[in-house]
N, CA, C and O atoms as a CHARMM CRD file, in Angstrom:
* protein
*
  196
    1    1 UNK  N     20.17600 -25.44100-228.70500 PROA 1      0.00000
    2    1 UNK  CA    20.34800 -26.39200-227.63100 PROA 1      0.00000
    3    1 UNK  C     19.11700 -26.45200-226.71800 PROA 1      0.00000
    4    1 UNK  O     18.90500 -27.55100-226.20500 PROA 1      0.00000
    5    2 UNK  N     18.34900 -25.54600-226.45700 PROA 2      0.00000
    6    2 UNK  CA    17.22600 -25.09500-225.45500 PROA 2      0.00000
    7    2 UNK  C     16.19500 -26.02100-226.71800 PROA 2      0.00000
    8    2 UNK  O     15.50500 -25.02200-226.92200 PROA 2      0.00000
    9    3 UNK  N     15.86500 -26.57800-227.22400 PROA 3      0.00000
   10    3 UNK  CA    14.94700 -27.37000-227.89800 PROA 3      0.00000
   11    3 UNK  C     15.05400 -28.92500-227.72300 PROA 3      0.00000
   12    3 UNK  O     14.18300 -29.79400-227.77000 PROA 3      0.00000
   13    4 UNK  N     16.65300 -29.00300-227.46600 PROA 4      0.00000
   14    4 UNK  CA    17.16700 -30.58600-227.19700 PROA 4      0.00000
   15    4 UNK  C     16.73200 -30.79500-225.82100 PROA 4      0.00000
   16    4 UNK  O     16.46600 -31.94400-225.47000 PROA 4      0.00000
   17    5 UNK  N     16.64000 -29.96100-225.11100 PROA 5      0.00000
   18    5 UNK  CA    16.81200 -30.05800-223.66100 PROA 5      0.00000
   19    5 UNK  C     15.23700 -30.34900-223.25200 PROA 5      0.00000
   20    5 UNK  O     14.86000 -31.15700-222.40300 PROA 5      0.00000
   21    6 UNK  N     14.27000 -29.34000-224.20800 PROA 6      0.00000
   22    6 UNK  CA    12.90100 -29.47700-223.95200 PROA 6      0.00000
   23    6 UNK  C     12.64300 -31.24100-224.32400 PROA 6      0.00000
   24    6 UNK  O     12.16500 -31.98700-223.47000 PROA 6      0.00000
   25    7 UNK  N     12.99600 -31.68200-225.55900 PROA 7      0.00000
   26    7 UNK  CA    12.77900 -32.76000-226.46200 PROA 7      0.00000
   27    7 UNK  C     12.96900 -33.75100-225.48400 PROA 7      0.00000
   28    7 UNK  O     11.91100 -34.24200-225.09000 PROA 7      0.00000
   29    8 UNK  N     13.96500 -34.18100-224.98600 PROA 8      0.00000
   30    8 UNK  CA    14.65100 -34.87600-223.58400 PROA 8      0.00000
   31    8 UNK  C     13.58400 -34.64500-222.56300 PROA 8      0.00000
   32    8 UNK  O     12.81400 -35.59600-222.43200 PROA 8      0.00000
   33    9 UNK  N     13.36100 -33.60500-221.81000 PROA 9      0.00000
   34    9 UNK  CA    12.50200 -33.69500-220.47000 PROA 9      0.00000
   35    9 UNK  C     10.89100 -34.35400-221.24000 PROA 9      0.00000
   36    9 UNK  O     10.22800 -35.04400-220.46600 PROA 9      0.00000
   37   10 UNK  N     10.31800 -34.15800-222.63200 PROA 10     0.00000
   38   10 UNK  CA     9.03300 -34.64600-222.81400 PROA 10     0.00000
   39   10 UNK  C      9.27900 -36.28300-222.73500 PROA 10     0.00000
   40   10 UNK  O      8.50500 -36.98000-222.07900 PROA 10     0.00000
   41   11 UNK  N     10.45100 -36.87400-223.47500 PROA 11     0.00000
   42   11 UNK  CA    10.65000 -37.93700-223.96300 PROA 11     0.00000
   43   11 UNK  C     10.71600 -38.78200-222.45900 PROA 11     0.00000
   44   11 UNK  O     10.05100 -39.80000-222.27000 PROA 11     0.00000
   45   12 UNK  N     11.65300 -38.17200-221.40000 PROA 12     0.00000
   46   12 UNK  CA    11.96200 -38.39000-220.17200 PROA 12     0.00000
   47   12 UNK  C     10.41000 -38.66300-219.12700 PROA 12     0.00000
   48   12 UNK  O     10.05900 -39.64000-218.46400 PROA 12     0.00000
   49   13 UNK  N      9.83800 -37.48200-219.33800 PROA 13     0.00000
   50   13 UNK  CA     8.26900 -37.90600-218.78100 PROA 13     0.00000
   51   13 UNK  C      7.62600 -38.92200-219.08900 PROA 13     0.00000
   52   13 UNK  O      7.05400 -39.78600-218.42400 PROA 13     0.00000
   53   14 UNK  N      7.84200 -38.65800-220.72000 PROA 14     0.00000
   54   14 UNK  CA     6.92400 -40.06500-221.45200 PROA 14     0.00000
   55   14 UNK  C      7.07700 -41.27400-220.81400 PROA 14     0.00000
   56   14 UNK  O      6.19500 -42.11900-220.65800 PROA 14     0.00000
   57   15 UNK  N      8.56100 -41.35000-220.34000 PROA 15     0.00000
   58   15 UNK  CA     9.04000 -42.99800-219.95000 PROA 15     0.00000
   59   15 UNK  C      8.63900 -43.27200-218.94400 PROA 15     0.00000
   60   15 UNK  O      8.20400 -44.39500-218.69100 PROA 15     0.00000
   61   16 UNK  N      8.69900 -42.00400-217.84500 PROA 16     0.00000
   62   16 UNK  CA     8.15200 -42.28200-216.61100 PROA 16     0.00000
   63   16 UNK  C      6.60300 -42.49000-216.32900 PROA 16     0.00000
   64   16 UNK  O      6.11400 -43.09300-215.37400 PROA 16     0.00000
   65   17 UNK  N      5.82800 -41.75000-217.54700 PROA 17     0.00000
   66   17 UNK  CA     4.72700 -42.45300-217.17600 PROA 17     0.00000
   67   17 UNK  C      3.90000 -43.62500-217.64600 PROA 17     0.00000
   68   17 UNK  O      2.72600 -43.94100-217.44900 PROA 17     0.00000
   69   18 UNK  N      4.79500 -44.11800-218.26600 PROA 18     0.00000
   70   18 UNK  CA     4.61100 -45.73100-218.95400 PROA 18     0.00000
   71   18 UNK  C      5.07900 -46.13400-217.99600 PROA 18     0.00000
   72   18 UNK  O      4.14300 -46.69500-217.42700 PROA 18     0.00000
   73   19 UNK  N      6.19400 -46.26000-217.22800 PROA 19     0.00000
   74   19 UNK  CA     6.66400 -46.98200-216.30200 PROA 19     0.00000
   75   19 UNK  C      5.53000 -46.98800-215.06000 PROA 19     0.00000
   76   19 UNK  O      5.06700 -48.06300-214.67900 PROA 19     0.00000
   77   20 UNK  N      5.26100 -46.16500-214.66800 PROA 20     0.00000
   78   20 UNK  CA     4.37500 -45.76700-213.76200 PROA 20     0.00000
   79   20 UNK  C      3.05700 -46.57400-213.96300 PROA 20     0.00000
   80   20 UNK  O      2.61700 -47.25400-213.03500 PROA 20     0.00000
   81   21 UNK  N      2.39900 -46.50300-215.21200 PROA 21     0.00000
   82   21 UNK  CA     1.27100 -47.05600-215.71200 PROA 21     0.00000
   83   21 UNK  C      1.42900 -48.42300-215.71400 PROA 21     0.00000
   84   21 UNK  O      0.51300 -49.24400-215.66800 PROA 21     0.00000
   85   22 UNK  N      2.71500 -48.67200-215.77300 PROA 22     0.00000
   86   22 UNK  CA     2.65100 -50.58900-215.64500 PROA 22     0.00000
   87   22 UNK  C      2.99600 -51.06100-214.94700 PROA 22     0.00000
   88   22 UNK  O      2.91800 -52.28500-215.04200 PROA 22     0.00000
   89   23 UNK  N      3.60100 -50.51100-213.78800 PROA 23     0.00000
   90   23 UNK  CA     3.39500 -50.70500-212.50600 PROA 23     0.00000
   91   23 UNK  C      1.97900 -51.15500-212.07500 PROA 23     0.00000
   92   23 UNK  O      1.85300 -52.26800-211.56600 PROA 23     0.00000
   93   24 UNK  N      0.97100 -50.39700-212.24000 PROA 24     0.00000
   94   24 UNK  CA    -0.21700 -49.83200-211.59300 PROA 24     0.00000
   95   24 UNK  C     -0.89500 -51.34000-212.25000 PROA 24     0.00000
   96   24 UNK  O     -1.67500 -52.06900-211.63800 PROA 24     0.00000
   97   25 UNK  N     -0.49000 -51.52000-213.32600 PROA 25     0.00000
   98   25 UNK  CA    -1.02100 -52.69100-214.08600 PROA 25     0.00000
   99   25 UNK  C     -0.79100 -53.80800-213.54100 PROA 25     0.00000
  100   25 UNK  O     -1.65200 -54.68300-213.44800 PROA 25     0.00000
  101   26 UNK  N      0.34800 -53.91600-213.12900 PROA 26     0.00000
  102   26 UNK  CA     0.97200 -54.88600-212.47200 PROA 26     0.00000
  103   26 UNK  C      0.43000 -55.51100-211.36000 PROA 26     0.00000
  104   26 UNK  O      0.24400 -56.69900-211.09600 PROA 26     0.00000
  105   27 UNK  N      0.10300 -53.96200-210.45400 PROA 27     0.00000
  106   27 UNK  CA     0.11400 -54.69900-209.05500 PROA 27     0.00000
  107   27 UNK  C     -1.70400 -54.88900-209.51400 PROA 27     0.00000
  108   27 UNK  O     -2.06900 -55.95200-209.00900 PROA 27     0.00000
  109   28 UNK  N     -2.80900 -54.26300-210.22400 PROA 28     0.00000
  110   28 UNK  CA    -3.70600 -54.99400-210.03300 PROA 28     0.00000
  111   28 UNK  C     -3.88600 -56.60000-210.71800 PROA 28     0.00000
  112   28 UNK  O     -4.96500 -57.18500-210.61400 PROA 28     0.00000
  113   29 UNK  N     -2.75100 -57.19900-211.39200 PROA 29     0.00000
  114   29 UNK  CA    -3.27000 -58.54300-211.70800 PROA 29     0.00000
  115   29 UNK  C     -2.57300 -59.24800-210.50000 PROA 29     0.00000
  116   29 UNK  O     -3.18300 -60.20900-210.02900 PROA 29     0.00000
  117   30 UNK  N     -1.50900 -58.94200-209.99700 PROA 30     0.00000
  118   30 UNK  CA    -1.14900 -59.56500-208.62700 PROA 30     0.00000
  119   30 UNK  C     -2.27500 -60.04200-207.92600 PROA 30     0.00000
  120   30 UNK  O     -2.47200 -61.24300-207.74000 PROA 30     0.00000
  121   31 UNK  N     -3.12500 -59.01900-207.47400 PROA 31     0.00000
  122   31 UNK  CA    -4.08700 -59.00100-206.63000 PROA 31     0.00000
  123   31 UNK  C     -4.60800 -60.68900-206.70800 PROA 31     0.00000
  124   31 UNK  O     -4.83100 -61.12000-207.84000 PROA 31     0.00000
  125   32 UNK  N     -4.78800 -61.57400-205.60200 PROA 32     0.00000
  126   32 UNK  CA    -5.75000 -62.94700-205.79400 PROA 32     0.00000
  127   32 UNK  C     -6.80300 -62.87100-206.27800 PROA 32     0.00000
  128   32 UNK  O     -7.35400 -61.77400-206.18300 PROA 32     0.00000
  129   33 UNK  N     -7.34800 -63.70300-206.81500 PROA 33     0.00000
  130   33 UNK  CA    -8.64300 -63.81400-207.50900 PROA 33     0.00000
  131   33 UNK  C     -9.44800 -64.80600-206.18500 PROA 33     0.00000
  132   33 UNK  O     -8.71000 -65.39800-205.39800 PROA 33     0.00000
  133   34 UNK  N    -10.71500 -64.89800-206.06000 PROA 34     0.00000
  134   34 UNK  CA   -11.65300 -65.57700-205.41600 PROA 34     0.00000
  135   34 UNK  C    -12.10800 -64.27300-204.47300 PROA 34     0.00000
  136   34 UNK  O    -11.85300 -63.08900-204.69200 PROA 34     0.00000
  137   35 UNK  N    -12.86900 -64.85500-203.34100 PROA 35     0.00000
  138   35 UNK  CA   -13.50000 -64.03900-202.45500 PROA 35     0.00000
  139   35 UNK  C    -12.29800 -62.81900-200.87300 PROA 35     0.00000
  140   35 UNK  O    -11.51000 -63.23900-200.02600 PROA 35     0.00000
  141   36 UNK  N    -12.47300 -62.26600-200.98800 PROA 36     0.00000
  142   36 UNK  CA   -12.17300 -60.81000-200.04800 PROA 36     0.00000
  143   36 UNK  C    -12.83600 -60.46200-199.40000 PROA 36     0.00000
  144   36 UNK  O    -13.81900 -59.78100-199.69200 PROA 36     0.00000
  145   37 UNK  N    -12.29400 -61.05600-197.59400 PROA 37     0.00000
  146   37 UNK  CA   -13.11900 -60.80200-196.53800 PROA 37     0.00000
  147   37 UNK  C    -12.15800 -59.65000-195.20400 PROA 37     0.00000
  148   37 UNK  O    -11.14100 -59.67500-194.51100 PROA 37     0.00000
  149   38 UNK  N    -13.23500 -58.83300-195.48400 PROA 38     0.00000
  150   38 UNK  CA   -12.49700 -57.67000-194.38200 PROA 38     0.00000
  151   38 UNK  C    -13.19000 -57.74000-193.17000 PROA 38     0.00000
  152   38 UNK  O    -14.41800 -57.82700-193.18200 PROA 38     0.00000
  153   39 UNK  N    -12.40200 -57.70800-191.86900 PROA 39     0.00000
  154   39 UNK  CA   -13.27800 -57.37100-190.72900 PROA 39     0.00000
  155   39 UNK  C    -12.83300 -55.81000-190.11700 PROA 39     0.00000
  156   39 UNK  O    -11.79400 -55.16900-189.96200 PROA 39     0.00000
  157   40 UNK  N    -13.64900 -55.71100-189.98400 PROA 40     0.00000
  158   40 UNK  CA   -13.23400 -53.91700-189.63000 PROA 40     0.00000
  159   40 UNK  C    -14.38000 -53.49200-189.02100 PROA 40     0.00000
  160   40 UNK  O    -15.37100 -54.19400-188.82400 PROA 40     0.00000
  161   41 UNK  N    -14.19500 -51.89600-188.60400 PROA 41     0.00000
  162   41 UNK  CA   -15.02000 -51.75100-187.28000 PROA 41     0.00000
  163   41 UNK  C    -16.60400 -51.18100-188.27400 PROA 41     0.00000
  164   41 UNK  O    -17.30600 -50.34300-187.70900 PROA 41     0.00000
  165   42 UNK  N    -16.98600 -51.61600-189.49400 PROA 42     0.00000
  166   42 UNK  CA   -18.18000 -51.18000-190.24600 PROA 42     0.00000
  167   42 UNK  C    -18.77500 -52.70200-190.00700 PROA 42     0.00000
  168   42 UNK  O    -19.99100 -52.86600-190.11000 PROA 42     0.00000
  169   43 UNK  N    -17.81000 -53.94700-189.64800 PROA 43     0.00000
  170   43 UNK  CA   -18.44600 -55.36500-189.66700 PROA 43     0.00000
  171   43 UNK  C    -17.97900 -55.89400-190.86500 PROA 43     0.00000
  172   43 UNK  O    -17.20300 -55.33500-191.64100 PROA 43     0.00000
  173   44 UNK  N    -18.51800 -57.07300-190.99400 PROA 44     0.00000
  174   44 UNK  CA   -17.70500 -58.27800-191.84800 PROA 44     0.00000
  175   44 UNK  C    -17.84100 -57.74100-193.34800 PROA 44     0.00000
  176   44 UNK  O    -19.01400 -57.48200-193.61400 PROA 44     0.00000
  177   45 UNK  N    -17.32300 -57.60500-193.95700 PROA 45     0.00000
  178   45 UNK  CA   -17.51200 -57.11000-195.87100 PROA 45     0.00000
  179   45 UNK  C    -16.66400 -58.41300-196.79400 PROA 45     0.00000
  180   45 UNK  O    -15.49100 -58.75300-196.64300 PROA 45     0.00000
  181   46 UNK  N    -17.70800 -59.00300-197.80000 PROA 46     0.00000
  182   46 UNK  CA   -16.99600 -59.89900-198.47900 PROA 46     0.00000
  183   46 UNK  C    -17.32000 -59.43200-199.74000 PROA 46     0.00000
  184   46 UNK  O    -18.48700 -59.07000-199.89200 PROA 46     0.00000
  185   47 UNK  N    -16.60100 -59.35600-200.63500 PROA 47     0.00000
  186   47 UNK  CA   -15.99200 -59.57800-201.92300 PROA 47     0.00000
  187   47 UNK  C    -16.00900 -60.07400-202.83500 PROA 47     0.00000
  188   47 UNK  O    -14.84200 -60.45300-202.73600 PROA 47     0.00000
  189   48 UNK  N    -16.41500 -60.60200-204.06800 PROA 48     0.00000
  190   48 UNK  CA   -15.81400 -61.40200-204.85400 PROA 48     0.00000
  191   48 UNK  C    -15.13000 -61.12200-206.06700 PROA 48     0.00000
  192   48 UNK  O    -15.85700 -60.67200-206.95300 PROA 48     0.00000
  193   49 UNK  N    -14.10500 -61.24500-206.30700 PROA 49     0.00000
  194   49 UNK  CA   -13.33500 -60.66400-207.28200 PROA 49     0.00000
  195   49 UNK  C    -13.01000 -61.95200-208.56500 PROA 49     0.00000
  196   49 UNK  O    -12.33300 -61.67900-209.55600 PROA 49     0.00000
C-alpha cells in the first residue's frame, strides 16, 4: 500500500505543476501587446512589447 500512496502524491504533484505552469502561461499572453508606460519615482519608462 505504501507504494500506491507514493505513486498518487508524484502523480498529484505532476498535476499541480502543469496546472501551475499554465497558469503562468496564461497570464503572460493576457498581458496587452503595444507600448508600456510607467511613471514612477526613477521617471517616465516606456516599453514596447
Amino acid at each position: 500500500m505504501n507504494n500506491r500512496n507514493i505513486l498518487y502524491a508524484i502523480v498529484g504533484a505532476l498535476i499541480v505543476a502543469v496546472g501551475i505552469l499554465g497558469y503562468i502561461l496564461y497570464q503572460e499572453k493576457k498581458q496587452p501587446e503595444g507600448l508600456q508606460i510607467n511613471v514612477g519615482p526613477d521617471g517616465l519608462k516606456i516599453k514596447s512589447k
